[in-house]
TILO-330045 format. One record per residue: x, y, z of N, C-alpha, C in turn; residue number from 1. Coordinates in steps of 0.001 Angstrom, whole numbers, plus 500000, padded with zeros to 6 digits. Atoms other than C-alpha are relative to their C-alpha. Last residue first. Layout:
<n_u->X&n_v->Y&n_w->Z&ca_u->X&ca_v->Y&ca_w->Z&c_u->X&c_v->Y&c_w->Z&i->NUM> .
...
! end
This chain:
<n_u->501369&n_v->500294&n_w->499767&ca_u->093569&ca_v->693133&ca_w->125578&c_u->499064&c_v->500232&c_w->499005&i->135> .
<n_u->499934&n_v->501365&n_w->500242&ca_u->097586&ca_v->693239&ca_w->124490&c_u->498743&c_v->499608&c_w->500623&i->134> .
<n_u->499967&n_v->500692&n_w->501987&ca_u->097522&ca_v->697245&ca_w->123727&c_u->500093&c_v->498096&c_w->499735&i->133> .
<n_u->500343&n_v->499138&n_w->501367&ca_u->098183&ca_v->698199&ca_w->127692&c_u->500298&c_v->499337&c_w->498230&i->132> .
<n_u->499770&n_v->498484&n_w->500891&ca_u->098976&ca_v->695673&ca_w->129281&c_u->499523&c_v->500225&c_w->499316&i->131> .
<n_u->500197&n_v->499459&n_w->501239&ca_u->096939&ca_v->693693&ca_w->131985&c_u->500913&c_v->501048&c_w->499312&i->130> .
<n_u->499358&n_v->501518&n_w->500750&ca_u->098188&ca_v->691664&ca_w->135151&c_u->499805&c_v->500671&c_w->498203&i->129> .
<n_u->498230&n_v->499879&n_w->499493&ca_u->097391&ca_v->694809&ca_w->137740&c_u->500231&c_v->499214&c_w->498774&i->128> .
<n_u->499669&n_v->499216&n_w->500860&ca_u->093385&ca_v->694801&ca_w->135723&c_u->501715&c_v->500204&c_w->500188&i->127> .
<n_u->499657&n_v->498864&n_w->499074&ca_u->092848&ca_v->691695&ca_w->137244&c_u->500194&c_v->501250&c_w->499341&i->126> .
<n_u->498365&n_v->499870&n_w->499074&ca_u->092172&ca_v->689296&ca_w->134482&c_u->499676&c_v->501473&c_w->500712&i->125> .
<n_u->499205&n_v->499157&n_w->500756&ca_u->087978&ca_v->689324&ca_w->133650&c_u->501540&c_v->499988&c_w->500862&i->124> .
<n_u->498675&n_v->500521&n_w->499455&ca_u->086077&ca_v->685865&ca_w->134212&c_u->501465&c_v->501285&c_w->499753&i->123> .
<n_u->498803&n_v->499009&n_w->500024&ca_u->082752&ca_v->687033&ca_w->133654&c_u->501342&c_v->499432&c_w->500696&i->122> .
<n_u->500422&n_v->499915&n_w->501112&ca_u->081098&ca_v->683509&ca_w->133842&c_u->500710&c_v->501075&c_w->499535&i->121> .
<n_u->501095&n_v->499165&n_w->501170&ca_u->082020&ca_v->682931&ca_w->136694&c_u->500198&c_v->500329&c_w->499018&i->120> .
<n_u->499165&n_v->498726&n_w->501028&ca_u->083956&ca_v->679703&ca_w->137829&c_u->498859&c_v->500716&c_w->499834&i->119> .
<n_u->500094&n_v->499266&n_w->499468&ca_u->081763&ca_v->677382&ca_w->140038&c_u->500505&c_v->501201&c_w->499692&i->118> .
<n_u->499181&n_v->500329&n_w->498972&ca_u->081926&ca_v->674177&ca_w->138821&c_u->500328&c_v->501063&c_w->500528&i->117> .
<n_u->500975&n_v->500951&n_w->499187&ca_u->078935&ca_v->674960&ca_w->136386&c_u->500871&c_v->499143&c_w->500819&i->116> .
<n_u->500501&n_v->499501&n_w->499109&ca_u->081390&ca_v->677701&ca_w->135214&c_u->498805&c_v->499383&c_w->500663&i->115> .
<n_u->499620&n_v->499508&n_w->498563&ca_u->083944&ca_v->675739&ca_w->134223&c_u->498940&c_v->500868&c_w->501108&i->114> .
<n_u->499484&n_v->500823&n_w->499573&ca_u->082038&ca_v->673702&ca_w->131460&c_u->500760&c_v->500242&c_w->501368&i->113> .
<n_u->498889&n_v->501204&n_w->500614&ca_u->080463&ca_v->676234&ca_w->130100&c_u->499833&c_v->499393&c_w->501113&i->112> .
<n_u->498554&n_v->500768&n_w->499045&ca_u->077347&ca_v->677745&ca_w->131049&c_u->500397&c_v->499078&c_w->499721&i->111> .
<n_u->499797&n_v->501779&n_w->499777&ca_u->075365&ca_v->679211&ca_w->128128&c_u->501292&c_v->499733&c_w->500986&i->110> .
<n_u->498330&n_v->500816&n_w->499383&ca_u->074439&ca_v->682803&ca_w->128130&c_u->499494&c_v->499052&c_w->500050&i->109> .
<n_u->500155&n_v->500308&n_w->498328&ca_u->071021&ca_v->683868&ca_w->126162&c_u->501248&c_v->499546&c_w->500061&i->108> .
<n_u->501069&n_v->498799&n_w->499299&ca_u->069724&ca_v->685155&ca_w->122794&c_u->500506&c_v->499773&c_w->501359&i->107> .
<n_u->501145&n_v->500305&n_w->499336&ca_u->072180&ca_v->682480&ca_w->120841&c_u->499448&c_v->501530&c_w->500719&i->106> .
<n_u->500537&n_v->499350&n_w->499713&ca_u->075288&ca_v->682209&ca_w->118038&c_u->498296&c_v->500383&c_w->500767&i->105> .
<n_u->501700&n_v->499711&n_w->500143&ca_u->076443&ca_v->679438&ca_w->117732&c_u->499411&c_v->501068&c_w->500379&i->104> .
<n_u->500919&n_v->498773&n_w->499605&ca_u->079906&ca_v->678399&ca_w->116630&c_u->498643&c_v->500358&c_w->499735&i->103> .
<n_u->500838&n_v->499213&n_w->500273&ca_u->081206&ca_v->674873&ca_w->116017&c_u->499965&c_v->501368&c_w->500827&i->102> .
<n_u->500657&n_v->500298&n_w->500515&ca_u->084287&ca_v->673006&ca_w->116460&c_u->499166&c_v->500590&c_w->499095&i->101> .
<n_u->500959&n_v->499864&n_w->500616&ca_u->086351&ca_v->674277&ca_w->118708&c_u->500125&c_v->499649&c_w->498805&i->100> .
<n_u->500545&n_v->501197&n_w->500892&ca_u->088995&ca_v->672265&ca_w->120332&c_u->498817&c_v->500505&c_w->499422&i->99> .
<n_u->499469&n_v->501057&n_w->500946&ca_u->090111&ca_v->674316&ca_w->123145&c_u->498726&c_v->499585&c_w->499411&i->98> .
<n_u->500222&n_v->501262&n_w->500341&ca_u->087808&ca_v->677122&ca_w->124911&c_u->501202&c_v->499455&c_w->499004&i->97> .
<n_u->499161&n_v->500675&n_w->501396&ca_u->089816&ca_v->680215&ca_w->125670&c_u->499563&c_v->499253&c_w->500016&i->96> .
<n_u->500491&n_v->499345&n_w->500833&ca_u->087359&ca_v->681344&ca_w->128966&c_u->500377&c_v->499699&c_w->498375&i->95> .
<n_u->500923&n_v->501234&n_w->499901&ca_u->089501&ca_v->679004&ca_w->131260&c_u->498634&c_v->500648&c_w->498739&i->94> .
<n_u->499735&n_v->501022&n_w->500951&ca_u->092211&ca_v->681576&ca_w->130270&c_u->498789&c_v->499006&c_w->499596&i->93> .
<n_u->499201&n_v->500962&n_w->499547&ca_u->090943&ca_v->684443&ca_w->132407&c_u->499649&c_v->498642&c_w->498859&i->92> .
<n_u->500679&n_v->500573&n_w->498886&ca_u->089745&ca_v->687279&ca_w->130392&c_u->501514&c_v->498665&c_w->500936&i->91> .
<n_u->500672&n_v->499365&n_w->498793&ca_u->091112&ca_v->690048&ca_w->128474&c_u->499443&c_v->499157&c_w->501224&i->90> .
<n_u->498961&n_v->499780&n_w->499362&ca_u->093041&ca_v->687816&ca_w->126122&c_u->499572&c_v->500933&c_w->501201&i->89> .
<n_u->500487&n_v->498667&n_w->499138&ca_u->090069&ca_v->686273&ca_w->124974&c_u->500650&c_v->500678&c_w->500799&i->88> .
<n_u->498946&n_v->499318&n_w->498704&ca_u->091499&ca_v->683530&ca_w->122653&c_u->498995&c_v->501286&c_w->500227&i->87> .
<n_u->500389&n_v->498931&n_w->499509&ca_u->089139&ca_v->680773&ca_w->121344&c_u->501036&c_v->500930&c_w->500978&i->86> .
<n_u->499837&n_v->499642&n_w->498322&ca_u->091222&ca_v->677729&ca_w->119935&c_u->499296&c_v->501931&c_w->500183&i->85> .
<n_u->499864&n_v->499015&n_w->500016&ca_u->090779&ca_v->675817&ca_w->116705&c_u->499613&c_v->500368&c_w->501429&i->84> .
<n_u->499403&n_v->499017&n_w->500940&ca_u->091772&ca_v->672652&ca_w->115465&c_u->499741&c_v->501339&c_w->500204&i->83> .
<n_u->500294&n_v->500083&n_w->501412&ca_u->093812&ca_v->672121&ca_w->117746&c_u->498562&c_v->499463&c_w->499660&i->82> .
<n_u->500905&n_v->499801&n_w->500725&ca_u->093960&ca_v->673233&ca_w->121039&c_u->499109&c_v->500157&c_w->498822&i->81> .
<n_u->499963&n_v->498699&n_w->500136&ca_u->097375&ca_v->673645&ca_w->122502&c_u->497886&c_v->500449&c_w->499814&i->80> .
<n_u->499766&n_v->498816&n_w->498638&ca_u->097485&ca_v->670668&ca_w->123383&c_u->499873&c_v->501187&c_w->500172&i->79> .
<n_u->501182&n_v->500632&n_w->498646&ca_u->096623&ca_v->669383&ca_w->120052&c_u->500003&c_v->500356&c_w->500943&i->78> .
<n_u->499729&n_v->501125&n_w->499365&ca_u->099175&ca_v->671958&ca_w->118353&c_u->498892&c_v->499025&c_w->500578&i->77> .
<n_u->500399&n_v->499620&n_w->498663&ca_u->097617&ca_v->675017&ca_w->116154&c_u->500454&c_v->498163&c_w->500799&i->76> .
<n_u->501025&n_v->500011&n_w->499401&ca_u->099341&ca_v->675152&ca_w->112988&c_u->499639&c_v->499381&c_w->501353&i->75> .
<n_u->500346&n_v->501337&n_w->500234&ca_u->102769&ca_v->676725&ca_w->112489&c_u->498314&c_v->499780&c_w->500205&i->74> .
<n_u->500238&n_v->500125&n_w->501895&ca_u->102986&ca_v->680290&ca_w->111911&c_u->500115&c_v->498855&c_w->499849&i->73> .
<n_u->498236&n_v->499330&n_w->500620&ca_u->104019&ca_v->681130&ca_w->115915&c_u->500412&c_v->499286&c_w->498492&i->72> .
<n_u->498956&n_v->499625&n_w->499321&ca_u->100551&ca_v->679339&ca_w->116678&c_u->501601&c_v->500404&c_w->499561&i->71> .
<n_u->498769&n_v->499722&n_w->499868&ca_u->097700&ca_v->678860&ca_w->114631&c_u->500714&c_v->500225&c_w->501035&i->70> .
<n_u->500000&n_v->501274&n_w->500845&ca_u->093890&ca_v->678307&ca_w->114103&c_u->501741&c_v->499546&c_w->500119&i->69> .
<n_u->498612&n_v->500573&n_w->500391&ca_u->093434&ca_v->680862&ca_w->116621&c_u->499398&c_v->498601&c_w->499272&i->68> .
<n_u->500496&n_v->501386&n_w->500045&ca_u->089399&ca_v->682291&ca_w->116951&c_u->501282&c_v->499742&c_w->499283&i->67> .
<n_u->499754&n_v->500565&n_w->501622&ca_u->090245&ca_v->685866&ca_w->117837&c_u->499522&c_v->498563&c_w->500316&i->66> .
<n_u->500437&n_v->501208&n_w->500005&ca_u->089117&ca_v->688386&ca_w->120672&c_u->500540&c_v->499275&c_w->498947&i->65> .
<n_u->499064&n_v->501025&n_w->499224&ca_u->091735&ca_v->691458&ca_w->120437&c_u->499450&c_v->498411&c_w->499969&i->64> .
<n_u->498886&n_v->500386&n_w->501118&ca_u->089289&ca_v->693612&ca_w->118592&c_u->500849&c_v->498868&c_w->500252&i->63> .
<n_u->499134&n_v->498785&n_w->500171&ca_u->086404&ca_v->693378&ca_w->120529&c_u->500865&c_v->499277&c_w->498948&i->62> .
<n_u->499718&n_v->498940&n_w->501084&ca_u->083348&ca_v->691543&ca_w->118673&c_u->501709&c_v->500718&c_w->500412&i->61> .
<n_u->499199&n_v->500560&n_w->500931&ca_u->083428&ca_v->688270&ca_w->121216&c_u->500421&c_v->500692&c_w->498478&i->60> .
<n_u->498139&n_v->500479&n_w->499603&ca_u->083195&ca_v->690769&ca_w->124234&c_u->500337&c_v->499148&c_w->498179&i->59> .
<n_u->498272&n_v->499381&n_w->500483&ca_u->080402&ca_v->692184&ca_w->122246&c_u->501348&c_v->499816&c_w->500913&i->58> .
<n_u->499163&n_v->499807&n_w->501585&ca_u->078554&ca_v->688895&ca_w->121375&c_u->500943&c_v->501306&c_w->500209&i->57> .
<n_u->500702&n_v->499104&n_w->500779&ca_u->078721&ca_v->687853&ca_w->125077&c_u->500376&c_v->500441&c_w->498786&i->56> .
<n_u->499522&n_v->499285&n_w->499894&ca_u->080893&ca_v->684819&ca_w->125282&c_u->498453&c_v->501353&c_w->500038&i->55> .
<n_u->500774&n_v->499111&n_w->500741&ca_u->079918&ca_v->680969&ca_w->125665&c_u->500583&c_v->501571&c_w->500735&i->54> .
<n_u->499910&n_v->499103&n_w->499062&ca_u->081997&ca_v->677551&ca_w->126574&c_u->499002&c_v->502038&c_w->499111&i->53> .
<n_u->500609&n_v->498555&n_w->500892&ca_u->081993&ca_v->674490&ca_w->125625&c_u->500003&c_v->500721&c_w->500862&i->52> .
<n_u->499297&n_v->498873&n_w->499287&ca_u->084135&ca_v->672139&ca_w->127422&c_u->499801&c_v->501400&c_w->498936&i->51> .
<n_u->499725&n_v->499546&n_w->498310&ca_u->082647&ca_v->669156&ca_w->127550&c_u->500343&c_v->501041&c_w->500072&i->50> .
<n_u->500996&n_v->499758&n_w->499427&ca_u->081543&ca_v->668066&ca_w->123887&c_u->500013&c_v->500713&c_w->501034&i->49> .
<n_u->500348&n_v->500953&n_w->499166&ca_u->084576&ca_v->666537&ca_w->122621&c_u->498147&c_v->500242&c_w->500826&i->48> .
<n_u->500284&n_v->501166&n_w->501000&ca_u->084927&ca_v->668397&ca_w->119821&c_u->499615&c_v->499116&c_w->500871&i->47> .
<n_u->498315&n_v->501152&n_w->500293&ca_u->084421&ca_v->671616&ca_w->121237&c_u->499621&c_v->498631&c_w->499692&i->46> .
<n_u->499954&n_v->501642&n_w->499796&ca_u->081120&ca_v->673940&ca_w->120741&c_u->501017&c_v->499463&c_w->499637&i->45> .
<n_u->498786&n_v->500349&n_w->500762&ca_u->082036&ca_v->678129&ca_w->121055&c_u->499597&c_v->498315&c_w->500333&i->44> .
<n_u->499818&n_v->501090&n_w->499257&ca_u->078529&ca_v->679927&ca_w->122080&c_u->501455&c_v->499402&c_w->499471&i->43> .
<n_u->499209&n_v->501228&n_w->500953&ca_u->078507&ca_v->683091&ca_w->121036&c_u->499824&c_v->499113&c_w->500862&i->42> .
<n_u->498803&n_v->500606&n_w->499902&ca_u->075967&ca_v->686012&ca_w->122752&c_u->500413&c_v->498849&c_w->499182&i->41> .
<n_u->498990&n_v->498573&n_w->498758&ca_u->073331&ca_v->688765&ca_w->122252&c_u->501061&c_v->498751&c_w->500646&i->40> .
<n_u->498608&n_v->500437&n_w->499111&ca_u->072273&ca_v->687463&ca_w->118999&c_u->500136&c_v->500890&c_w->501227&i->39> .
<n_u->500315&n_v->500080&n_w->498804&ca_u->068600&ca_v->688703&ca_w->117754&c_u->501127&c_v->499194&c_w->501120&i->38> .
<n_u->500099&n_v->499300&n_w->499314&ca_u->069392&ca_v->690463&ca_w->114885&c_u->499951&c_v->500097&c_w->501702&i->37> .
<n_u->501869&n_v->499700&n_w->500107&ca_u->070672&ca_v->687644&ca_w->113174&c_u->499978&c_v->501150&c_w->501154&i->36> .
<n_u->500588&n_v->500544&n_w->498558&ca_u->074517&ca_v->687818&ca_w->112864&c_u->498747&c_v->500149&c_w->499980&i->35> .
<n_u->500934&n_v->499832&n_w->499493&ca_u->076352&ca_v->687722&ca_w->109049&c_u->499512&c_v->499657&c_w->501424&i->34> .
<n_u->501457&n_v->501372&n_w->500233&ca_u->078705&ca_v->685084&ca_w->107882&c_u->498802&c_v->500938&c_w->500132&i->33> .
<n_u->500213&n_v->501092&n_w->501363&ca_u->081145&ca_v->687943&ca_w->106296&c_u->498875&c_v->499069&c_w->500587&i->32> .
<n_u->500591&n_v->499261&n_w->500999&ca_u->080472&ca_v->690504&ca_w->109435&c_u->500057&c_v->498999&c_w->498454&i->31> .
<n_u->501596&n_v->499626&n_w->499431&ca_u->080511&ca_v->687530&ca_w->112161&c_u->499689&c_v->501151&c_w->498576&i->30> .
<n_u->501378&n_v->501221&n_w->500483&ca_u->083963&ca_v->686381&ca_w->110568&c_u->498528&c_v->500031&c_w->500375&i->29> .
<n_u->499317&n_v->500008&n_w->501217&ca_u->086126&ca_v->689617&ca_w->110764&c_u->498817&c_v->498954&c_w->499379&i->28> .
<n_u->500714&n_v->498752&n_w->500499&ca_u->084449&ca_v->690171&ca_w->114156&c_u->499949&c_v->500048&c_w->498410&i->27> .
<n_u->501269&n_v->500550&n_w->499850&ca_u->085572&ca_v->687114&ca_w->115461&c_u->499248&c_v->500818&c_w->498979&i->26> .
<n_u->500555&n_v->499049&n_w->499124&ca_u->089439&ca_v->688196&ca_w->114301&c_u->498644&c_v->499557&c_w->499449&i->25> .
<n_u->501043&n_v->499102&n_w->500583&ca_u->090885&ca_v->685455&ca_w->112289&c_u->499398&c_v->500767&c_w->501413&i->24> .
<n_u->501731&n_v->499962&n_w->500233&ca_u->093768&ca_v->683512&ca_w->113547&c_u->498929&c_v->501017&c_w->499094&i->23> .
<n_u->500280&n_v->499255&n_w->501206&ca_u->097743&ca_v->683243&ca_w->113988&c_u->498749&c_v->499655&c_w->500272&i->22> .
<n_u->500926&n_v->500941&n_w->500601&ca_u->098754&ca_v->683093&ca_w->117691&c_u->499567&c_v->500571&c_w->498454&i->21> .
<n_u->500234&n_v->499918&n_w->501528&ca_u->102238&ca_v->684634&ca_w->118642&c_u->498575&c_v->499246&c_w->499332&i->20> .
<n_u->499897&n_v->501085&n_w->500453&ca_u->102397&ca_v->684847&ca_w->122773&c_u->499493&c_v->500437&c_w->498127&i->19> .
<n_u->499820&n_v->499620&n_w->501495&ca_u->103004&ca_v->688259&ca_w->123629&c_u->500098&c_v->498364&c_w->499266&i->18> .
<n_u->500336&n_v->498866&n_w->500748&ca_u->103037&ca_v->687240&ca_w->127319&c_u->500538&c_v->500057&c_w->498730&i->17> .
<n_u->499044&n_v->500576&n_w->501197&ca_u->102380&ca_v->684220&ca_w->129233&c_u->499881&c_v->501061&c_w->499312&i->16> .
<n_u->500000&n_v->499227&n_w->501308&ca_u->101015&ca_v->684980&ca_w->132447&c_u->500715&c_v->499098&c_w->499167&i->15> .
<n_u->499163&n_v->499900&n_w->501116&ca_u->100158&ca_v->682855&ca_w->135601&c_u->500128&c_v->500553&c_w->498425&i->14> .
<n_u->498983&n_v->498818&n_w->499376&ca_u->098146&ca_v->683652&ca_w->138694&c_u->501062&c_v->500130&c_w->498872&i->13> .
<n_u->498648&n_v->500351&n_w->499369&ca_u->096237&ca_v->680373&ca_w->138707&c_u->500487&c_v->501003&c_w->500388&i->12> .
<n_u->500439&n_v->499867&n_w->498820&ca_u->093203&ca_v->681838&ca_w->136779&c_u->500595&c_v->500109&c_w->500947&i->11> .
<n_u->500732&n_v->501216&n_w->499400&ca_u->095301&ca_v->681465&ca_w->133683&c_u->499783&c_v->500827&c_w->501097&i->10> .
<n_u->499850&n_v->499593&n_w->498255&ca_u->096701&ca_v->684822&ca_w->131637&c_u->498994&c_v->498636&c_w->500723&i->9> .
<n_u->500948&n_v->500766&n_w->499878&ca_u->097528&ca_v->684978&ca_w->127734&c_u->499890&c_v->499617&c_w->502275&i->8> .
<n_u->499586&n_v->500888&n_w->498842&ca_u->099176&ca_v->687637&ca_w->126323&c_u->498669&c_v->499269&c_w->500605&i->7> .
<n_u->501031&n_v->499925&n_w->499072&ca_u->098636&ca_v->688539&ca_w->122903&c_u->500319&c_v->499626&c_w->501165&i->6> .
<n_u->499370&n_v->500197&n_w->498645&ca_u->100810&ca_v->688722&ca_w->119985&c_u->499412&c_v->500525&c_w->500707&i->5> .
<n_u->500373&n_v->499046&n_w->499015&ca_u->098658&ca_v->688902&ca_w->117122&c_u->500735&c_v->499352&c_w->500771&i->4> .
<n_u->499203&n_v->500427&n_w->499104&ca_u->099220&ca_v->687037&ca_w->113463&c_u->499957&c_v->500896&c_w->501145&i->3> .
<n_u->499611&n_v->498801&n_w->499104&ca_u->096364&ca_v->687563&ca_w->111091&c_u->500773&c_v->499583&c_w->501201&i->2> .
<n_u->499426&n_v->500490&n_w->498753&ca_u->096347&ca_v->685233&ca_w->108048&c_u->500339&c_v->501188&c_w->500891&i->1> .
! end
């Protein structure tokens, strides 16, 4: 169980900082499942279908990326994104898919759900809104 306080940042303008999520680091689980040579990004599939969303593989390698199963050592709330929640604390929130499911690893970006409403795809927080050691 890896517990990371992370801050978390919406499009909006709004922080949340050092939030407690417990999870596995991506990276942690890409070297145990293995990646085919020919990955160059994740896909993250939610339960509902709608609000997949896809990473390049090395944004979803840094360190900071995780796949929460948890929150402040309980497990992960529905609202929140149960059963498991993509954090990318470097980006903008809409990037955190809820409700994953599956992971897929693919040769090509996949537009989520926000960004075929016009969001891009790079969605990186401002760098003003970023601390040091919580990206």
């Amino acid at each position: 169980c890896t517990i990371l306080d992370l801050d978390f940042h919406c499009v909006t303008g709004w922080s949340v900082y050092d939030v407690p999520w417990n999870g596995i680091h991506l990276s942690d689980l890409f070297a145990e499942a293995g990646v085919d040579a020919g990955a160059t990004h994740v896909t993250f599939h939610t339960l509902n279908g709608v609000y997949n969303e896809s990473l390049p593989l090395d944004v979803a390698l840094e360190p900071k990326t995780i796949l929460a199963y948890g929150l402040d050592g309980l497990t992960l709330p529905l609202a929140h994104g149960f059963p498991m929640r993509l954090i990318v604390p470097r980006m903008e929130a809409y990037k955190s898919a809820k409700y994953v499911h599956q992971i897929e690893l693919t040769d090509h970006a996949v537009d989520g759900y926000w960004e075929v409403r016009g969001y891009p795809y790079d969605a990186p927080v401002h760098p003003s809104r970023l601390r040091p050691g919580k990206y």
